[in-house]
C-alpha positions as CSV (number, residue, x, y, z in Angstrom):
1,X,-23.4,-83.0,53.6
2,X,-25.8,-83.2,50.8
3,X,-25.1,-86.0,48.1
4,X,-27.0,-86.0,44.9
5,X,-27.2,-89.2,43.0
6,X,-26.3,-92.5,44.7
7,X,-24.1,-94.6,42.4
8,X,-21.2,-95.5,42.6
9,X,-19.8,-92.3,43.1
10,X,-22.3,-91.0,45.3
11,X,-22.5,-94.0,47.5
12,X,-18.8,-93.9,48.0
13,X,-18.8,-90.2,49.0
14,X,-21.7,-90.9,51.4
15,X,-20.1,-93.6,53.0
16,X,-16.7,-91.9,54.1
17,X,-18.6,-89.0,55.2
18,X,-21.1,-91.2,57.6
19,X,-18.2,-93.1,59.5
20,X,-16.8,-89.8,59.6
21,X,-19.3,-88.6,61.8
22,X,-21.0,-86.3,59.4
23,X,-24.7,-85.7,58.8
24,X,-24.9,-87.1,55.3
25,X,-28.1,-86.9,53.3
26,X,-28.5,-88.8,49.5
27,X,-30.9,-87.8,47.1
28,X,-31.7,-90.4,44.3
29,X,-34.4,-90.3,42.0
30,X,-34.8,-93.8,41.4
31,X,-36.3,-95.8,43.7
32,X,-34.1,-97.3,45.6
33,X,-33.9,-100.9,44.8
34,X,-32.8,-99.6,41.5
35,X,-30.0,-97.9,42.1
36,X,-27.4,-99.9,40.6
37,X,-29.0,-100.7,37.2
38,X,-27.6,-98.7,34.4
39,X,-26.9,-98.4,30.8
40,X,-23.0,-99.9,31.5
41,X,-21.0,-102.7,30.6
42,X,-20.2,-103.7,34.0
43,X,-16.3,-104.3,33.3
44,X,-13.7,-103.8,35.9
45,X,-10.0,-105.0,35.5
46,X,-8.2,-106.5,38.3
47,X,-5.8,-102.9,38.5
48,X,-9.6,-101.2,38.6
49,X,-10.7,-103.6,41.7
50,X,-7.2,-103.3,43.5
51,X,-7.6,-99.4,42.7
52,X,-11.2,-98.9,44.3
53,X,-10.3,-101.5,47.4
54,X,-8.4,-98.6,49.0
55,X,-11.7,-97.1,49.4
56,X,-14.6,-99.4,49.6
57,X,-15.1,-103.2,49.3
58,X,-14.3,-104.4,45.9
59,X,-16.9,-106.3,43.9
60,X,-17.2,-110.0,45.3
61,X,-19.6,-113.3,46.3
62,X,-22.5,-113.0,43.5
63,X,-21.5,-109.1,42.5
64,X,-18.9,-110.8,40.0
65,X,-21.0,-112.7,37.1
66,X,-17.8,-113.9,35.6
67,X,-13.9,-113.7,35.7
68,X,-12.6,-112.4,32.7
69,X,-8.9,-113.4,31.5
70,X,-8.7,-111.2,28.5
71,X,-10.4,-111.1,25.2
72,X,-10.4,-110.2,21.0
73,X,-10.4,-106.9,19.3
74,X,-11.8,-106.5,16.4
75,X,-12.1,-104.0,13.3
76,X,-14.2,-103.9,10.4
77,X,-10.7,-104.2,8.2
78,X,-11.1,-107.8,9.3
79,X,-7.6,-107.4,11.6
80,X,-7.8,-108.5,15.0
81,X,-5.7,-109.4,18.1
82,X,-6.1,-110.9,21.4
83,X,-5.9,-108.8,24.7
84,X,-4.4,-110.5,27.6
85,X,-6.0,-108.5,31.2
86,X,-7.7,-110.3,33.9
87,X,-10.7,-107.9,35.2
88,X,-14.4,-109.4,36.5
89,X,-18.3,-108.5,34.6
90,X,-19.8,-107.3,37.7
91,X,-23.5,-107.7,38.5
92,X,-24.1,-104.2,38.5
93,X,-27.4,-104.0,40.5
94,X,-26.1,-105.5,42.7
95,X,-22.6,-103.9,43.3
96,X,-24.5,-100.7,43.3
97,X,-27.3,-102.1,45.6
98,X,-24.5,-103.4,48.6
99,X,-22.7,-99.8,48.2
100,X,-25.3,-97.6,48.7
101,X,-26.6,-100.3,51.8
102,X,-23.2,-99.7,53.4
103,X,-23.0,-95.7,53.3
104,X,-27.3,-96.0,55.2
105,X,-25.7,-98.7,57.4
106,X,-22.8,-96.2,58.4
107,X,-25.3,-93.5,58.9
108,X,-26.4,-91.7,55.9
109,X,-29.8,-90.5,55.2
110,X,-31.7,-91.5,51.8
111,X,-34.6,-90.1,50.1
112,X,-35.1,-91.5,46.9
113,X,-37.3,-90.6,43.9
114,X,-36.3,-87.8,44.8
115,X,-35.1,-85.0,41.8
116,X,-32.4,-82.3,41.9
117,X,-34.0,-79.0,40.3
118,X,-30.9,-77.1,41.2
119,X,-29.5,-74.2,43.1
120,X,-32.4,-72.2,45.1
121,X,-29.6,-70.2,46.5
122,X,-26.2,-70.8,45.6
123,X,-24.5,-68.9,48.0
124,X,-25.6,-70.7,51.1
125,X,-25.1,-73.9,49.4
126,X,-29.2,-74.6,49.1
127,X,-30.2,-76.9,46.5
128,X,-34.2,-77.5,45.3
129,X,-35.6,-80.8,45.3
130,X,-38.5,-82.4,43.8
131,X,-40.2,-85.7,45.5
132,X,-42.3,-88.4,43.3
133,X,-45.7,-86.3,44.1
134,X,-43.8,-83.3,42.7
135,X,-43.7,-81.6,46.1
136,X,-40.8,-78.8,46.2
137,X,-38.4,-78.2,49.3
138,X,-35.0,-76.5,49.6
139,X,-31.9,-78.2,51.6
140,X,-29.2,-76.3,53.0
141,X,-26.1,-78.2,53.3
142,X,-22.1,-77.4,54.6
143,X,-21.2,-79.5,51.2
144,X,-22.7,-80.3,48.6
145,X,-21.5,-83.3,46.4
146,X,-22.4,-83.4,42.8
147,X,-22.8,-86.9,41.5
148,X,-25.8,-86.8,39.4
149,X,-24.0,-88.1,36.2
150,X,-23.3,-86.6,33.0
151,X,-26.4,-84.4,32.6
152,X,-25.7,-82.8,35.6
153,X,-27.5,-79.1,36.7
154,X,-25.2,-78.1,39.8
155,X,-21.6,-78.7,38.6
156,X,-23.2,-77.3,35.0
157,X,-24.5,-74.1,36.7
158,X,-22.4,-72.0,38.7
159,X,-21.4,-74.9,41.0
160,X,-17.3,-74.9,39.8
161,X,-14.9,-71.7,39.7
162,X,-14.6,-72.3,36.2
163,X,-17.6,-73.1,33.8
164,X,-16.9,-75.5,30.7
165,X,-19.2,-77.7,28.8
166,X,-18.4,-80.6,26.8
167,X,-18.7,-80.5,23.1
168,X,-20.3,-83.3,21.0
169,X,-17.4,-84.8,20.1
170,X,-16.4,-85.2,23.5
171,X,-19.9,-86.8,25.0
172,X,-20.5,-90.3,24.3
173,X,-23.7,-92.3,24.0
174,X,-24.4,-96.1,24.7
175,X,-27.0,-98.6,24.4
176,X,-26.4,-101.9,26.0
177,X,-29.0,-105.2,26.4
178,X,-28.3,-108.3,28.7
179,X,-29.2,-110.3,26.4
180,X,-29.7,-114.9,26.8
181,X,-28.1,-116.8,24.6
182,X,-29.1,-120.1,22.3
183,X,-25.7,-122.0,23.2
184,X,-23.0,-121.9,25.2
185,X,-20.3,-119.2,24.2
186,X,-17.2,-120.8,23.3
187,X,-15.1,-118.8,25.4
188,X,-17.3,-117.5,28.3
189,X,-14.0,-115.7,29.9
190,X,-13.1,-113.7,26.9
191,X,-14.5,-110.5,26.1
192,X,-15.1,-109.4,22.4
193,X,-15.1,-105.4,21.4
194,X,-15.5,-104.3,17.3
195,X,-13.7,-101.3,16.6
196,X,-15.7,-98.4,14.5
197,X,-18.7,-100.6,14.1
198,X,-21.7,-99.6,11.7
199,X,-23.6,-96.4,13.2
200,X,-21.3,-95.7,15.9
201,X,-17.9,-95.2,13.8
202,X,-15.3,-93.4,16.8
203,X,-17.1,-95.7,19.3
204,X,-16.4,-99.9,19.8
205,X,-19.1,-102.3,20.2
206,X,-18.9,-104.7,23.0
207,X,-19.8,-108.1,23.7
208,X,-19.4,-109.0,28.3
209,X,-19.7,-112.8,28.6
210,X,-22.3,-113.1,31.9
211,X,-21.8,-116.6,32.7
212,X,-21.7,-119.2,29.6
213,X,-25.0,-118.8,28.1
214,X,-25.8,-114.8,28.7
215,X,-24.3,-111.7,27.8
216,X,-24.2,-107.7,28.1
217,X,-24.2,-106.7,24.0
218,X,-23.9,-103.1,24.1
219,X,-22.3,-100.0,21.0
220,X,-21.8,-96.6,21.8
221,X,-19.8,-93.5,20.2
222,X,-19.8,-89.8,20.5
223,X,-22.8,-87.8,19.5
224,X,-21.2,-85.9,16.5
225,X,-20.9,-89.3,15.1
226,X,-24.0,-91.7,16.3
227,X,-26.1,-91.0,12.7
228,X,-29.2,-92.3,14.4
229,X,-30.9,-93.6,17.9
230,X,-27.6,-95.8,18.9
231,X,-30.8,-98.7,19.8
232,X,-31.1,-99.1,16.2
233,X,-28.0,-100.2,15.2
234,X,-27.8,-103.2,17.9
235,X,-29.0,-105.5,15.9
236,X,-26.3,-104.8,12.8
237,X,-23.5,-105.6,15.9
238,X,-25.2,-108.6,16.7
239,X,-25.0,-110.0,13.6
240,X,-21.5,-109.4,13.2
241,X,-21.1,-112.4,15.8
242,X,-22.3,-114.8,13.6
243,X,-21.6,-118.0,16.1
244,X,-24.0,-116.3,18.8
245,X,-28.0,-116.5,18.5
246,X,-29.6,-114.1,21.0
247,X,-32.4,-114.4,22.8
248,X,-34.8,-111.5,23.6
249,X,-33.4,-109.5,25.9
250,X,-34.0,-109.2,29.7
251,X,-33.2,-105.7,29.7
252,X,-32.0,-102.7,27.9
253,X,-31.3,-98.9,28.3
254,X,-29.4,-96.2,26.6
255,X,-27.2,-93.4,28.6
256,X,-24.5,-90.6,28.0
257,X,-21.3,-89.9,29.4
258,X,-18.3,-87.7,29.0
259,X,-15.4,-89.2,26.8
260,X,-12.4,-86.0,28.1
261,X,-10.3,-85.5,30.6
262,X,-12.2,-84.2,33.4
263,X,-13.3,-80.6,34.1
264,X,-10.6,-77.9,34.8
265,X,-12.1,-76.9,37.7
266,X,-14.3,-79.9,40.5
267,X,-14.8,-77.7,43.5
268,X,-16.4,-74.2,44.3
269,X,-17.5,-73.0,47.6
270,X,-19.0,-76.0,49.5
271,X,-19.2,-77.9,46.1
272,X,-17.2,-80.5,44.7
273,X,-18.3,-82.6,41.4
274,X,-17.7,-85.9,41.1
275,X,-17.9,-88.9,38.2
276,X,-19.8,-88.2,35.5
277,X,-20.6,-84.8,36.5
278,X,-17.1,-83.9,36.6
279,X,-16.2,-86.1,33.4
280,X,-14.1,-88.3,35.4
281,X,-14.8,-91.2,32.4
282,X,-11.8,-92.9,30.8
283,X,-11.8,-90.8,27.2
284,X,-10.4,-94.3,25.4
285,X,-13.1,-96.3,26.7
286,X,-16.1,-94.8,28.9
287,X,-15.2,-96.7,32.3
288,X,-16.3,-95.1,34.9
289,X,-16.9,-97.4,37.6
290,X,-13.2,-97.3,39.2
291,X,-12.7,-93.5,38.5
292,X,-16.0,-92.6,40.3
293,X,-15.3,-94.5,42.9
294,X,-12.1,-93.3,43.8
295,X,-13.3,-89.4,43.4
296,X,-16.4,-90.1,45.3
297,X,-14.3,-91.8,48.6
298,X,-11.9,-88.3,48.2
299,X,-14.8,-86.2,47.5
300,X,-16.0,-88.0,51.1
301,X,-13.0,-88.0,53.2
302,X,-11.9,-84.0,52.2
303,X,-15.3,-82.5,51.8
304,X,-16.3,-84.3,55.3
305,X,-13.4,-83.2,56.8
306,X,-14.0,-79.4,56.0
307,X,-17.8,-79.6,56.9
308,X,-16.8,-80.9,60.2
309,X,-14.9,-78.1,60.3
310,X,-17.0,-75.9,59.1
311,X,-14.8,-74.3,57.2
312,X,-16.0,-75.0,53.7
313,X,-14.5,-72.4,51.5
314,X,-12.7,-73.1,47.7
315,X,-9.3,-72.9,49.7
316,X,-9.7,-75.5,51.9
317,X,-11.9,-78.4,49.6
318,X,-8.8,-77.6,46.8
319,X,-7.1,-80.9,47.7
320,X,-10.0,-82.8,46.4
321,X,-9.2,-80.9,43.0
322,X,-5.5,-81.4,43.5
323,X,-5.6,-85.4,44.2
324,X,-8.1,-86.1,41.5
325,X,-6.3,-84.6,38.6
326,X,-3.6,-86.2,40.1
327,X,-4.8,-89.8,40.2
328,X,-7.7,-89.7,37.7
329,X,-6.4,-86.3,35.4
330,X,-3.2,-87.0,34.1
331,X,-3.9,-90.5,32.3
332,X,-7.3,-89.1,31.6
333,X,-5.8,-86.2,29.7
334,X,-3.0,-88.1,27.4
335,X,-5.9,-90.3,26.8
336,X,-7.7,-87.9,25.3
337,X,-5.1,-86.5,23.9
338,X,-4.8,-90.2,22.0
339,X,-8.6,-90.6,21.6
340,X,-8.5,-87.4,19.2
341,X,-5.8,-88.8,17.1
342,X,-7.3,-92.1,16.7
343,X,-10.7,-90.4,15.8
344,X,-9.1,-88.9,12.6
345,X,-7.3,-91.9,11.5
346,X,-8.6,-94.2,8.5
347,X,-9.6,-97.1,9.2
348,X,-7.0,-99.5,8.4
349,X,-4.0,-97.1,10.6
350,X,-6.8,-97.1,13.4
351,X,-6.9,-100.9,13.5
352,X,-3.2,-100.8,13.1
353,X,-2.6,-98.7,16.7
354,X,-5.6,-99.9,18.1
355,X,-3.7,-104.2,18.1
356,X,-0.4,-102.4,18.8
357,X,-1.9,-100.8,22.2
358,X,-3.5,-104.0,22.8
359,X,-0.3,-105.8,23.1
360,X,1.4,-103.3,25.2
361,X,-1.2,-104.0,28.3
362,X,1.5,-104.0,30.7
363,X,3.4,-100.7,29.2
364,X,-0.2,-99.0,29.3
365,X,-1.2,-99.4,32.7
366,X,2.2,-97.2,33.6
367,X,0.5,-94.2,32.1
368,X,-1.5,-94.2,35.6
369,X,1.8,-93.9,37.0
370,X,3.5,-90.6,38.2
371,X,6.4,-91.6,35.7
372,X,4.8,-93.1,32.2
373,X,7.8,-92.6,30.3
374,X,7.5,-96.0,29.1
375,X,4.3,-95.9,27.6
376,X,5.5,-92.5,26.2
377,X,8.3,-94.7,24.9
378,X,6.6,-97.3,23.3
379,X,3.7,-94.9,21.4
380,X,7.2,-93.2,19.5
381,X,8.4,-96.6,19.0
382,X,5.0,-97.6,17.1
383,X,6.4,-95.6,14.2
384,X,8.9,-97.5,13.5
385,X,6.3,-100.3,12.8
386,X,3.9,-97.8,11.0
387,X,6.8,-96.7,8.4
388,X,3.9,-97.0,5.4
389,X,1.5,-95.4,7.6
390,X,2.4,-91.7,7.0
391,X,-0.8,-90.0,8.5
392,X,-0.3,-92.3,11.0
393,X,3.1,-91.7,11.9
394,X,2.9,-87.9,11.8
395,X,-0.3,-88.5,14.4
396,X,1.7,-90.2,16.7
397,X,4.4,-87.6,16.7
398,X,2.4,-84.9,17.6
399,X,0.2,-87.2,20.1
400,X,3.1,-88.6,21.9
401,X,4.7,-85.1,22.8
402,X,1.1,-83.8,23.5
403,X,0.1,-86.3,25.7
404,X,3.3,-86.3,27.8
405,X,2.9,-82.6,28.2
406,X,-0.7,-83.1,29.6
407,X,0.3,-85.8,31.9
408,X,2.9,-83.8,33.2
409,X,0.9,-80.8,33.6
410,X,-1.8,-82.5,35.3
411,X,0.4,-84.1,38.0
412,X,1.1,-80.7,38.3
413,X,-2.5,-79.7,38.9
414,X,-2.2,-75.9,40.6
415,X,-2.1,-75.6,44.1
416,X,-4.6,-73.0,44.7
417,X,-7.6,-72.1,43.1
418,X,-5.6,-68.4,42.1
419,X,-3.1,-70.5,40.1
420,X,-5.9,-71.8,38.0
421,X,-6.2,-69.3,34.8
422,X,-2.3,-69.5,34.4
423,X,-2.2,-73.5,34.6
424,X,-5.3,-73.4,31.9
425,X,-3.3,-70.9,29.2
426,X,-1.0,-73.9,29.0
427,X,-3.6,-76.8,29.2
428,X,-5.6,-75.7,26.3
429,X,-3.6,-75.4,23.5
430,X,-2.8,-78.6,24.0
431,X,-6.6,-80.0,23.3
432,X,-7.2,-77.4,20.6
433,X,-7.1,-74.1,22.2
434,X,-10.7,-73.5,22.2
435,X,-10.9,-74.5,18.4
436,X,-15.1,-74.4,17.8
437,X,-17.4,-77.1,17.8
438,X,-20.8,-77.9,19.2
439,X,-21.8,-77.8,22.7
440,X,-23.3,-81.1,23.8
């Protein structure tokens, strides 16, 4: 098995493969004491960490900076409400740094600075790489695992039975800075997150207590509606906070990721895509963490299983496809289908149904459920509340319907690869039919 990129995802699929007794090579082009350190908030609820410790050890010890009770959400309208959710701020070095030491301690191979070019031969699975001295060798492999992130070459050419790429709209970009503070934060286990903030108005602004007296400041939004480098506009969120002085920051970085439900189609013939690559990111708010986790482990344990095998053919690595959209899919697509709603709202209505899913915490964690009927429920009984909200109210009709009919057909993911084309004349109508936009 050949695994490109070694985050979360990566590491993850890489360590169920090892202990299953495959030969399991990474390929990382950072060096490998930074793997781990990435443009990312570092936020992981306590559902996310009791999600991911099916598969690997959950964040602990020193890899949690700070437990995190809830926090506020704000708007630019000047509303706000209080979210109650415990969840952890991980040290995300070194998370990323103790995964990827136990998939080499359970036998995986890693060469690092090490680039993916892409397919030399796609149909014996053979993939070009590129080492820091810009030397050039091609790797045959059973499987091939894509987990290179968002920017992706294999999934994005002619790795999947069915090509799609994301359009602007649906790509996000983020710029974060861990960042000392002058004092002591008044609440150092509550999290702060502006709604629509200056420069980044679909997008939320976010504010990770690390510890009393440090913090991860980072704004992001989709590329059709970031109006200039997302860097620049930092310093505007910071000032927002008016009772926080921050220091100069420690470090900083920008990155993109997908904000959709994943790709139609993860697998091809030895290939199956996985985080990023595959857009596995939560539409509503760009975690990634627990959903590449949990596709990297499956991507692992089924793509292992077939390479052992040797019987690596669409057919038999479908179940990855199947249990994905399953567990990561089906919420991912009714959150989209709510993320394009709330991107068209104004924003006093987006405030509105931004607090009112804030206090349903408990009904919205059933839409990862096979049965989220209840968080169906509550969005139609949001109108009743939204009665002067007419734009609003006709929004949620539509999105309510919509996004129980992608749930639903999601679960019901096709169970062979030939059952595909039918299952997608029903799935896109749903996020537009194919209406036009710009290709990221």
């Amino acid at each position: 098995m050949l695994v490109i990129g070694a985050g979360t995802g990566g590491a993850a699929a890489a360590l169920w493969a090892a202990r299953a007794g495959v030969a399991t090579l990474v390929v990382e082009t950072r060096r490998s004491d930074q793997v781990g350190t990435k443009a990312c908030g570092g936020g992981l609820s306590t559902g996310g960490s009791e999600a991911v410790s099916a598969f690997v050890d959950p964040p602990s010890g020193a890899e949690i900076a700070t437990a995190i009770t809830g926090g506020t959400l704000e708007s630019i309208v000047g509303r706000s409400v209080d979210l109650d959710g415990p969840g952890i701020i991980m040290n995300r070095s070194l998370f990323g740094q103790r995964m990827l030491a136990d998939a080499v301690d359970a036998g995986a191979e890693l060469w690092d600075e090490t680039t993916c070019v892409g397919w030399a031969d796609r149909s014996r699975q053979t993939v070009r790489l590129r080492d820091s001295d810009e030397r050039e060798r091609d790797v045959t492999a059973r499987v091939v695992i894509d987990a290179s992130g968002y920017r992706s070459v294999l999934t994005r050419h002619g790795g999947t039975t069915h090509q799609e790429i994301p359009l602007r709209t649906e790509v996000g970009i983020g710029h974060y800075a861990l960042v000392p503070l002058s004092k002591e934060l008044a609440n150092p286990d509550r999290v702060r997150i502006l709604l629509s903030p200056e420069g980044a108005g679909d997008g939320y602004g976010w504010l990770f207590p690390v510890g009393a007296r440090m913090a991860n400041v980072g704004i992001g939004g989709s590329l059709a509606h970031v109006d200039r480098p997302i860097r620049a506009h930092l310093a505007t969120l910071l000032e927002h906070w008016s009772d926080i002085t921050a220091l100069p920051s420690l470090r900083s970085g920008t990155g993109m990721l997908p904000l959709r439900r994943p790709l139609a189609s993860v697998v091809g013939p030895g290939f199956l895509s996985v985080g990023d690559a595959a857009c596995h990111t939560n539409p509503l708010h760009g975690g990634g963490i627990a959903p590449s986790i949990i596709a990297g482990a499956l991507a692992g344990k089924i793509g292992g299983g077939a390479a052992l095998k040797r019987d690596t053919g669409v057919r038999e690595l479908w179940p990855y496809a199947i249990e994905t959209m399953q567990r990561i899919g089906a919420p991912h697509a009714a959150q989209d289908i709510l993320r394009r709603l709330m991107a068209t709202l104004a924003p006093d209505d987006l405030a509105f149904l931004a607090e009112e899913l804030g206090r349903a915490s408990d009904v919205y964690r059933e839409l990862y459920g096979s049965s989220p009927g209840r968080f169906m429920r509550y969005l139609v009984s949001i109108i009743g509340r939204a009665a002067r909200r007419p734009a609003l109210v006709t929004g949620l009709l539509g999105a309510s319907r919509q996004a129980a009919a992608a749930h639903r057909l999601y679960r019901r993911y096709p169970s062979s690869p030939e059952r595909l084309e039918g299952w997608l004349r029903r799935v896109t109508p749903l996020f537009g039919g194919g209406a036009p936009g710009r290709p990221a």
